[in-house]
C-alpha positions in Angstrom: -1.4 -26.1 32.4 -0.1 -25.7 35.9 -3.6 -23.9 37.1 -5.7 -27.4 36.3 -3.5 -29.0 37.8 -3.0 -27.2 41.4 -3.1 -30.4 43.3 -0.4 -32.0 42.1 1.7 -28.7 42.6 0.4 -28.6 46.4 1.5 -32.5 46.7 5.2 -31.8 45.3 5.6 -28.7 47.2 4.2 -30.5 50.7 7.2 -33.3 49.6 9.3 -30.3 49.4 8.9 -29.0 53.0 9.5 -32.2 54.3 12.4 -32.7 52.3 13.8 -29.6 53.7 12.8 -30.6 57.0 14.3 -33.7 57.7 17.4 -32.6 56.3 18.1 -29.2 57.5 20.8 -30.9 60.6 22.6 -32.1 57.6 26.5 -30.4 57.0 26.5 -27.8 54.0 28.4 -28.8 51.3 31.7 -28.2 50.8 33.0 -30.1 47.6 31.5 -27.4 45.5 34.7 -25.0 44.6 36.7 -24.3 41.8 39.4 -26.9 41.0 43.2 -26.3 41.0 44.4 -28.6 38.8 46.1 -30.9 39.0 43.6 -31.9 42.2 44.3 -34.6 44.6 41.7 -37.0 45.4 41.1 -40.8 46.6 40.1 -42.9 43.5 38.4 -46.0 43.6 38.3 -48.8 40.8 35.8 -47.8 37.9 37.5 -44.0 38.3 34.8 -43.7 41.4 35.5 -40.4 43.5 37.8 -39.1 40.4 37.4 -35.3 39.4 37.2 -35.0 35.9 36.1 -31.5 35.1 34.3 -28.8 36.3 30.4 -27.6 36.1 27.7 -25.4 36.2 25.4 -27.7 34.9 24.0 -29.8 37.5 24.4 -30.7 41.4 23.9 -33.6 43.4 24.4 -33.9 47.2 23.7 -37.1 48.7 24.0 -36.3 52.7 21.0 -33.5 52.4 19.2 -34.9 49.5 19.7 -32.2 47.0 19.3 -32.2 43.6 20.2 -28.7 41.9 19.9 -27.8 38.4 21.7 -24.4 37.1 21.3 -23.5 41.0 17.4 -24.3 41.5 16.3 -26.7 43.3 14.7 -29.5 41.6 11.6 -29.2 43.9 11.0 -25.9 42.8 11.4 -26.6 39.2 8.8 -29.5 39.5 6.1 -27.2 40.8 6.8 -24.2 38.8 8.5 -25.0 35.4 7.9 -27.2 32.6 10.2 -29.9 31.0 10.8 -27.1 28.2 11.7 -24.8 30.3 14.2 -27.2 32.9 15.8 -27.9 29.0 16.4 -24.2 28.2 18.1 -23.7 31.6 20.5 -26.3 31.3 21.6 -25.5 27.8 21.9 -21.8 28.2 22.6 -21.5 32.3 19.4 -19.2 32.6 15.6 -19.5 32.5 14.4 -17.7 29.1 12.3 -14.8 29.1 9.1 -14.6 27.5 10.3 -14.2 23.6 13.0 -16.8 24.1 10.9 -19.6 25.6 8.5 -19.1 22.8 11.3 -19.5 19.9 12.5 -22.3 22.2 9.3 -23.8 22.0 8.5 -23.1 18.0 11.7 -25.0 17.5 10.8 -28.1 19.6 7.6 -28.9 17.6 9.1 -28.1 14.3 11.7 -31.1 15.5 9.7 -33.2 16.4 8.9 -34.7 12.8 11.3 -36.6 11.5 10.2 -38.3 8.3 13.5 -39.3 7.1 15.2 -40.8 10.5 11.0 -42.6 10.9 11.4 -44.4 7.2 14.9 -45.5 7.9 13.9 -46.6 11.2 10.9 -49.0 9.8 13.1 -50.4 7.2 14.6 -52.5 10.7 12.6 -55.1 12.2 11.7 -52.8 15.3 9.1 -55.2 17.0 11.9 -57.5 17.3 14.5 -55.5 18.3 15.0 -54.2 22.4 13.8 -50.5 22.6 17.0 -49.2 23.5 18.8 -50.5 20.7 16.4 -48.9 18.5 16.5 -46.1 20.2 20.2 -45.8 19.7 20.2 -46.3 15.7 17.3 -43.6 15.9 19.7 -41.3 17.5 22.5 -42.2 14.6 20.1 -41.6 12.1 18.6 -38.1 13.4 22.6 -37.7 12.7 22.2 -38.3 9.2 19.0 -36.6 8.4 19.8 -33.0 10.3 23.7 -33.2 9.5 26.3 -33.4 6.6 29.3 -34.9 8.7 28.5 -38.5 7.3 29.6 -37.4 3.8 32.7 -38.2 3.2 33.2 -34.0 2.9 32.0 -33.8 6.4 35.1 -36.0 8.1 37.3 -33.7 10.4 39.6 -31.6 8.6 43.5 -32.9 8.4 44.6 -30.0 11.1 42.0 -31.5 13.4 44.1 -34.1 14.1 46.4 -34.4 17.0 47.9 -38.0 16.6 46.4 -41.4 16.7 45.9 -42.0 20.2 46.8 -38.9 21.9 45.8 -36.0 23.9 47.7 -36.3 26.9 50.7 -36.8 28.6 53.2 -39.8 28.6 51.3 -42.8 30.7 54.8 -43.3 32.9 54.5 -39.3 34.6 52.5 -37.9 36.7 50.1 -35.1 35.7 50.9 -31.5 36.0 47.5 -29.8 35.1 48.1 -28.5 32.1 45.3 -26.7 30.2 46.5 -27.9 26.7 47.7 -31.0 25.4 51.3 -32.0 25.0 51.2 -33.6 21.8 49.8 -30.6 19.9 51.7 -29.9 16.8 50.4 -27.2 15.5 50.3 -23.2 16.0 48.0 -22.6 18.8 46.6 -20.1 16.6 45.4 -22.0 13.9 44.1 -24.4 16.6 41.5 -21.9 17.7 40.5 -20.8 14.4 39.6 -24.4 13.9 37.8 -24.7 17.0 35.4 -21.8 15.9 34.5 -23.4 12.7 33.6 -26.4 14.1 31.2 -24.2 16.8 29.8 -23.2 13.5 28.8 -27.2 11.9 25.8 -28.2 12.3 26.2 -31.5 14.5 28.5 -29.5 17.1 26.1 -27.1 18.9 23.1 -26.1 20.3 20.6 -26.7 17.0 21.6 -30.1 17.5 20.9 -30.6 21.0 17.4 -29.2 20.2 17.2 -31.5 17.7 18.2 -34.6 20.1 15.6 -33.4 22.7 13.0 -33.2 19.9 13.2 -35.9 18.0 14.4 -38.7 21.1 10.6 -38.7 22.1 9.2 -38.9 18.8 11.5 -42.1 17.9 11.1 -43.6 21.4 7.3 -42.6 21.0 7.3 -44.6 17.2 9.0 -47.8 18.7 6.8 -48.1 21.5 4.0 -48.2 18.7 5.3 -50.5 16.4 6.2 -53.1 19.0 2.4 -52.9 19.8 1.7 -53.7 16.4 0.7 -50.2 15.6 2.1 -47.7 13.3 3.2 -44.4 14.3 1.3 -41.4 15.1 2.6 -37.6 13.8 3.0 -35.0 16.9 0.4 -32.4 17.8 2.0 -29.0 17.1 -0.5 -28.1 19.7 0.3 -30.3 22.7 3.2 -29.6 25.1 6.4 -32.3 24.7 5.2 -34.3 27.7 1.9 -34.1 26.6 3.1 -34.7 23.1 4.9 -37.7 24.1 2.2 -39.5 25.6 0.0 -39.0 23.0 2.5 -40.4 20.5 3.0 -43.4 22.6 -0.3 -44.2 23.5 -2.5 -43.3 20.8 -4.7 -40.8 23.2 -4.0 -36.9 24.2 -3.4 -37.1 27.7 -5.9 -35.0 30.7 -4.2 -32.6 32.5 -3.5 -34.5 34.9 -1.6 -37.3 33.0 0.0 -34.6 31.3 1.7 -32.7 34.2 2.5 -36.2 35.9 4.4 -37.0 32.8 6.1 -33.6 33.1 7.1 -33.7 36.6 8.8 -37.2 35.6 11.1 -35.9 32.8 11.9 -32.9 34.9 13.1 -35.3 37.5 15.2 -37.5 35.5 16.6 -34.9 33.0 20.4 -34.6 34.8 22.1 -36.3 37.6 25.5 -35.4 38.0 28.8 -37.3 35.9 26.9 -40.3 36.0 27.6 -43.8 33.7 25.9 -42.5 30.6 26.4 -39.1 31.1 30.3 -39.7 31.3 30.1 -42.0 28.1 28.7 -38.9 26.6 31.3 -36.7 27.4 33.9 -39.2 26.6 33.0 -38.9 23.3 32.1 -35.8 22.8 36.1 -34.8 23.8 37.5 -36.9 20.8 36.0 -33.4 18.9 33.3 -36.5 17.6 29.6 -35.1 17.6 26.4 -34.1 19.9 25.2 -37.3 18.2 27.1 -39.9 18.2 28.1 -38.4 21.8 24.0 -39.1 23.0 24.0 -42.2 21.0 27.4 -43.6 23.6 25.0 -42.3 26.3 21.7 -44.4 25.3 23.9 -47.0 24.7 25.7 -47.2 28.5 22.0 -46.5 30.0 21.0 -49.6 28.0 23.2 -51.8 30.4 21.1 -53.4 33.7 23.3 -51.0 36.1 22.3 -48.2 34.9 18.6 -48.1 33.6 15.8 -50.6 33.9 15.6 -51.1 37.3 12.2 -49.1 37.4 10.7 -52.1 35.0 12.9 -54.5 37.3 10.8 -52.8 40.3 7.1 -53.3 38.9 8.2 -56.8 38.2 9.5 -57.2 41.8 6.5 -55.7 43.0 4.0 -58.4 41.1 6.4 -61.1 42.6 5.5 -59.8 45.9 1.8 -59.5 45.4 1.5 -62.9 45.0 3.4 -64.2 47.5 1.2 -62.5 49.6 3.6 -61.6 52.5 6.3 -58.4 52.5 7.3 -58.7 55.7 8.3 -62.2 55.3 10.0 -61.7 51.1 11.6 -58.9 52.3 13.5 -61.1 55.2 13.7 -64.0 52.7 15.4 -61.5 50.4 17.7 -59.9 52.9 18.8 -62.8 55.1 19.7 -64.4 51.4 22.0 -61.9 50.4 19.2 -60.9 47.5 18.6 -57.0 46.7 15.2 -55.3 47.1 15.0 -53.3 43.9 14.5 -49.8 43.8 16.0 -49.3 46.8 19.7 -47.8 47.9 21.9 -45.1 45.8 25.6 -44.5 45.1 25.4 -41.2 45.9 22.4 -40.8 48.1 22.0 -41.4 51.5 19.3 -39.9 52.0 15.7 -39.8 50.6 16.5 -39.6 47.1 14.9 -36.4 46.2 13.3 -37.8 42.9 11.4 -40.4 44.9 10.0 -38.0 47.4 8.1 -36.1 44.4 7.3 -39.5 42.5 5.8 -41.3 45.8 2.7 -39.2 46.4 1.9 -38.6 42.7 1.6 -42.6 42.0 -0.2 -41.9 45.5 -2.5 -39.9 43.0 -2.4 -41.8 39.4 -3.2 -45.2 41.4 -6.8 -44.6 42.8 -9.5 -46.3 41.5 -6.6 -48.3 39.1 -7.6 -52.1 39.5 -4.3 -52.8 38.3 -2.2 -50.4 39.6 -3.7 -50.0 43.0 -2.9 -53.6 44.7 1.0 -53.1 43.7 1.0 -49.4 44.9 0.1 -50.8 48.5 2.3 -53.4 48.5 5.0 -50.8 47.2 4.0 -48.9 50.6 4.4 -51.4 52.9 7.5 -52.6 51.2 9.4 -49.0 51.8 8.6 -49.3 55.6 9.9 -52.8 55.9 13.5 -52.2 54.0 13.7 -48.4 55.6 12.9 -50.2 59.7 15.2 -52.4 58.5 18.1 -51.0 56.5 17.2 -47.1 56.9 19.0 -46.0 60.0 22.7 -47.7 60.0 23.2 -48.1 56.0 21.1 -45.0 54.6 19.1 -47.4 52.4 16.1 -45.8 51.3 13.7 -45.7 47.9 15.4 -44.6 45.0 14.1 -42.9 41.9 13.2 -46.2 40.4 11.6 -47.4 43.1 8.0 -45.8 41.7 8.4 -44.5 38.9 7.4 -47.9 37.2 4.2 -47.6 39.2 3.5 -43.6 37.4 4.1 -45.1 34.0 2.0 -47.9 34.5 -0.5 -45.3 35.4 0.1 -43.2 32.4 -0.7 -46.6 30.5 3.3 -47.0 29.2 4.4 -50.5 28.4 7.5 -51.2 30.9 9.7 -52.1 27.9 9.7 -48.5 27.1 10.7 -47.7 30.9 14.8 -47.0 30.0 14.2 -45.5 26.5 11.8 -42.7 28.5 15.2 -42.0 31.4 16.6 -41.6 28.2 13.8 -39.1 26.5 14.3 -36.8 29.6 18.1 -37.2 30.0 19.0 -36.6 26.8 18.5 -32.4 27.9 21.4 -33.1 30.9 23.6 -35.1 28.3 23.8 -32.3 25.3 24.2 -29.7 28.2 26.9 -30.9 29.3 28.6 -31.8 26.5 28.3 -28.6 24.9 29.6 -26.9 28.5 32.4 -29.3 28.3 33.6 -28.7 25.0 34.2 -25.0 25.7 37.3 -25.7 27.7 37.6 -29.2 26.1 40.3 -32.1 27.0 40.4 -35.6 25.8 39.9 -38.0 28.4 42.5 -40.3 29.0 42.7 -41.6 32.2 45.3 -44.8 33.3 45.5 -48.6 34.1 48.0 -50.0 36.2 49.9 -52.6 34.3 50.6 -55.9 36.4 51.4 -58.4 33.8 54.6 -59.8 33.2 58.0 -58.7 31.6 60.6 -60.3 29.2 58.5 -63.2 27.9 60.3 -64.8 25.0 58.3 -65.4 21.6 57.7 -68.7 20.5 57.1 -69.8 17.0 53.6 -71.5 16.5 55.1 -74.6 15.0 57.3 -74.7 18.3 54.7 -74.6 21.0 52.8 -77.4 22.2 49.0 -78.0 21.6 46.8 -77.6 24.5 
């Protein structure tokens, strides 16, 4: 594929020197060894700056703009590798060799149909329903269909069980770090016999995260069909999963092109660190529940607006803008009212976001000759200089992922609804990675909250207490 398509190699590898470039002054990072638990460190409301676990997974440093996945950089995995391969290398910590990738690959397509989970799924009115919640009962019923552990003979076994609400140590002391839980009673040994059976169930390990990856884009692929009043298309055993993917959505097998655009763009969003959805995942996952309900907590925390959507937000943004005809002056409107400029700013990055340095020039590419797209691409260009001379230098405010992606899936001729259930398509490889790495040394989460109410209230009867 990648020999068709050596212009779009040469454009992400040019992003890549600049990259590199601009942000070879800044320090090396240094929050990258092992932890001694327990670990001291400053932590904000919503658990920000918290340490929760270790990995090998994935890496994100916001000062140089890095984005690392199982120690390559995600600019070299863009030009070189494929979406199937960036999968394989999360879930197994190494690229595959020839024989491997092929088996990988053999296993993908055979995924990819999913009768069963596809009837069950048009029994619902889809074209009514928001993508991502259909997207999410999808995921539940993939569970069913490749799993036994919704029979009633597939609920945890009794030694399973640790206590109610417990895993940890009593909320009034302080942690000590210890690697097993207090409230365990049971013989260690029979506790690890356990934990290799339940490596061996089929909703626990890696067939199922091939399943997830597989059949995600084939049920994000059907909705996006059915709420355009078609009905859904089977996958070409003979097209590539990006390539697949478009096809299933659009109705059309994608050129080259199209295809290795679509690519690049699940590579890019396929793992980002312990983010929102990614922790929902893992929260799950260490209640010893399964890979799917664990992706299913994930689609459903990307489904909220602080999360995903905000490349569908963008394209909206970027209409608005078109027809008030002026982006110098909306931008100061929007600023000096306190309003946001969407697509713009990161948590963690404050520098170029990495992701939007790749997706920049190819919607550079994809918009030429597009009547449509075209006019909002420009104003998207002279929109990033006016926030970045503005807000660039003192606050570190620059285009985020989001910021055009919208405008490549536009291009790829994707309906915006359908924006957040394709971050989802691509990060579902991130989520069952690490999940599966973080069930290997796995601990319940149970983090704190300070209690500030009040003490010693006395209970009074309800025919005692006056109405109000």
């Amino acid at each position: 594929m990648h020999e068709k398509t050596q212009s779009i190699t040469k454009l992400i590898l040019k992003a890549a020197e600049r990259a590199r470039r601009e942000t070879s002054a800044e320090p090396e990072p240094d929050q990258i060894a092992r932890v001694r638990w327990p670990v001291a460190c400053t932590v904000g409301p919503g658990l920000e700056g918290a340490i929760a676990c270790e990995s090998k997974v994935g890496y994100v440093n916001g000062s140089k703009g890095w984005l690392v996945y199982r120690g390559y950089d995600v600019f070299d995995l863009c030009a070189h590798s494929t979406y199937e391969e960036v999968c394989y290398l999360l879930l197994h910590g190494e690229l595959p060799s020839p024989d491997e990738f092929k088996a990988f690959k053999e296993k993908l397509v055979d995924y990819r149909y999913l009768n069963q989970t596809l009837r069950l799924l048009m029994s619902f009115p889809l074209e009514e329903m928001n993508a991502m919640a259909a997207l999410r009962m999808g995921t539940n019923q993939m569970r069913q269909e490749f799993s036994y552990i919704d029979h009633r003979t597939g609920h945890p076994p009794k030694m399973d069980v640790i206590g109610s609400d417990e895993d940890s140590i009593p909320m009034e002391t302080q942690p000590k770090g210890e690697r097993r839980a207090i409230y365990e009673f049971k013989k260690r040994g029979r506790r690890k016999r356990m934990r290799m059976n339940r490596q061996l169930d089929d909703a626990a390990g890696l067939q199922a995260a091939y399943h997830l990856i597989a059949g995600l884009a084939t049920i994000a692929a059907a909705i996006s069909r059915v709420q355009q009043g078609k009905l859904p298309i089977d996958p070409d055993p003979g097209l590539s999963h990006a390539a697949n993917f478009l096809y299933m959505m659009t109705g059309r097998r994608p050129t080259p092109q199209e295809e290795r655009v679509m690519d690049v763009a699940l590579i890019l969003y396929a793992d980002h660190g312990m983010n929102a959805s990614t922790f929902a995942a893992l929260v799950v996952a260490s209640t010893l529940s399964d890979v799917y309900f664990s992706v299913g907590s994930g689609v459903a925390a990307l489904n909220g607006p602080l999360h995903g959507g905000a490349n569908q937000q963008v394209l909206y943004m970027l209409e608005e803008v078109l027809e008030h005809g002026d982006v110098k002056d909306w931008v100061g409107q929007t600023l000096s009212n306190g309003g946001r400029v969407m697509g713009f700013g990161h948590r963690v990055y404050k520098a170029y976001d990495p992701r939007a340095r790749v997706l920049a020039p190819l919607a550079a590419h994809l918009v030429r000759g597009n009547r449509e797209m075209e006019p909002l691409f420009k104003v998207a260009r002279q929109m990033e200089k006016e926030v970045v001379s503005r807000l660039g230098r003192d606050k570190k405010i620059f285009p985020n992922v989001d910021f055009y992606s919208g405008l490549v899936y536009g291009c790829l001729g994707i309906d915006p609804e359908m924006f957040t259930p394709i971050f989802a398509v691509s990060r579902v490889a991130g989520w069952t990675a690490r999940v599966l790495e973080y069930l290997q040394n796995n601990r319940i989460f149970r983090p704190r909250a300070r209690y500030i109410g009040e003490f010693g209230k006395r209970y009074v009867p309800l025919e005692d207490r006056a109405g109000g």
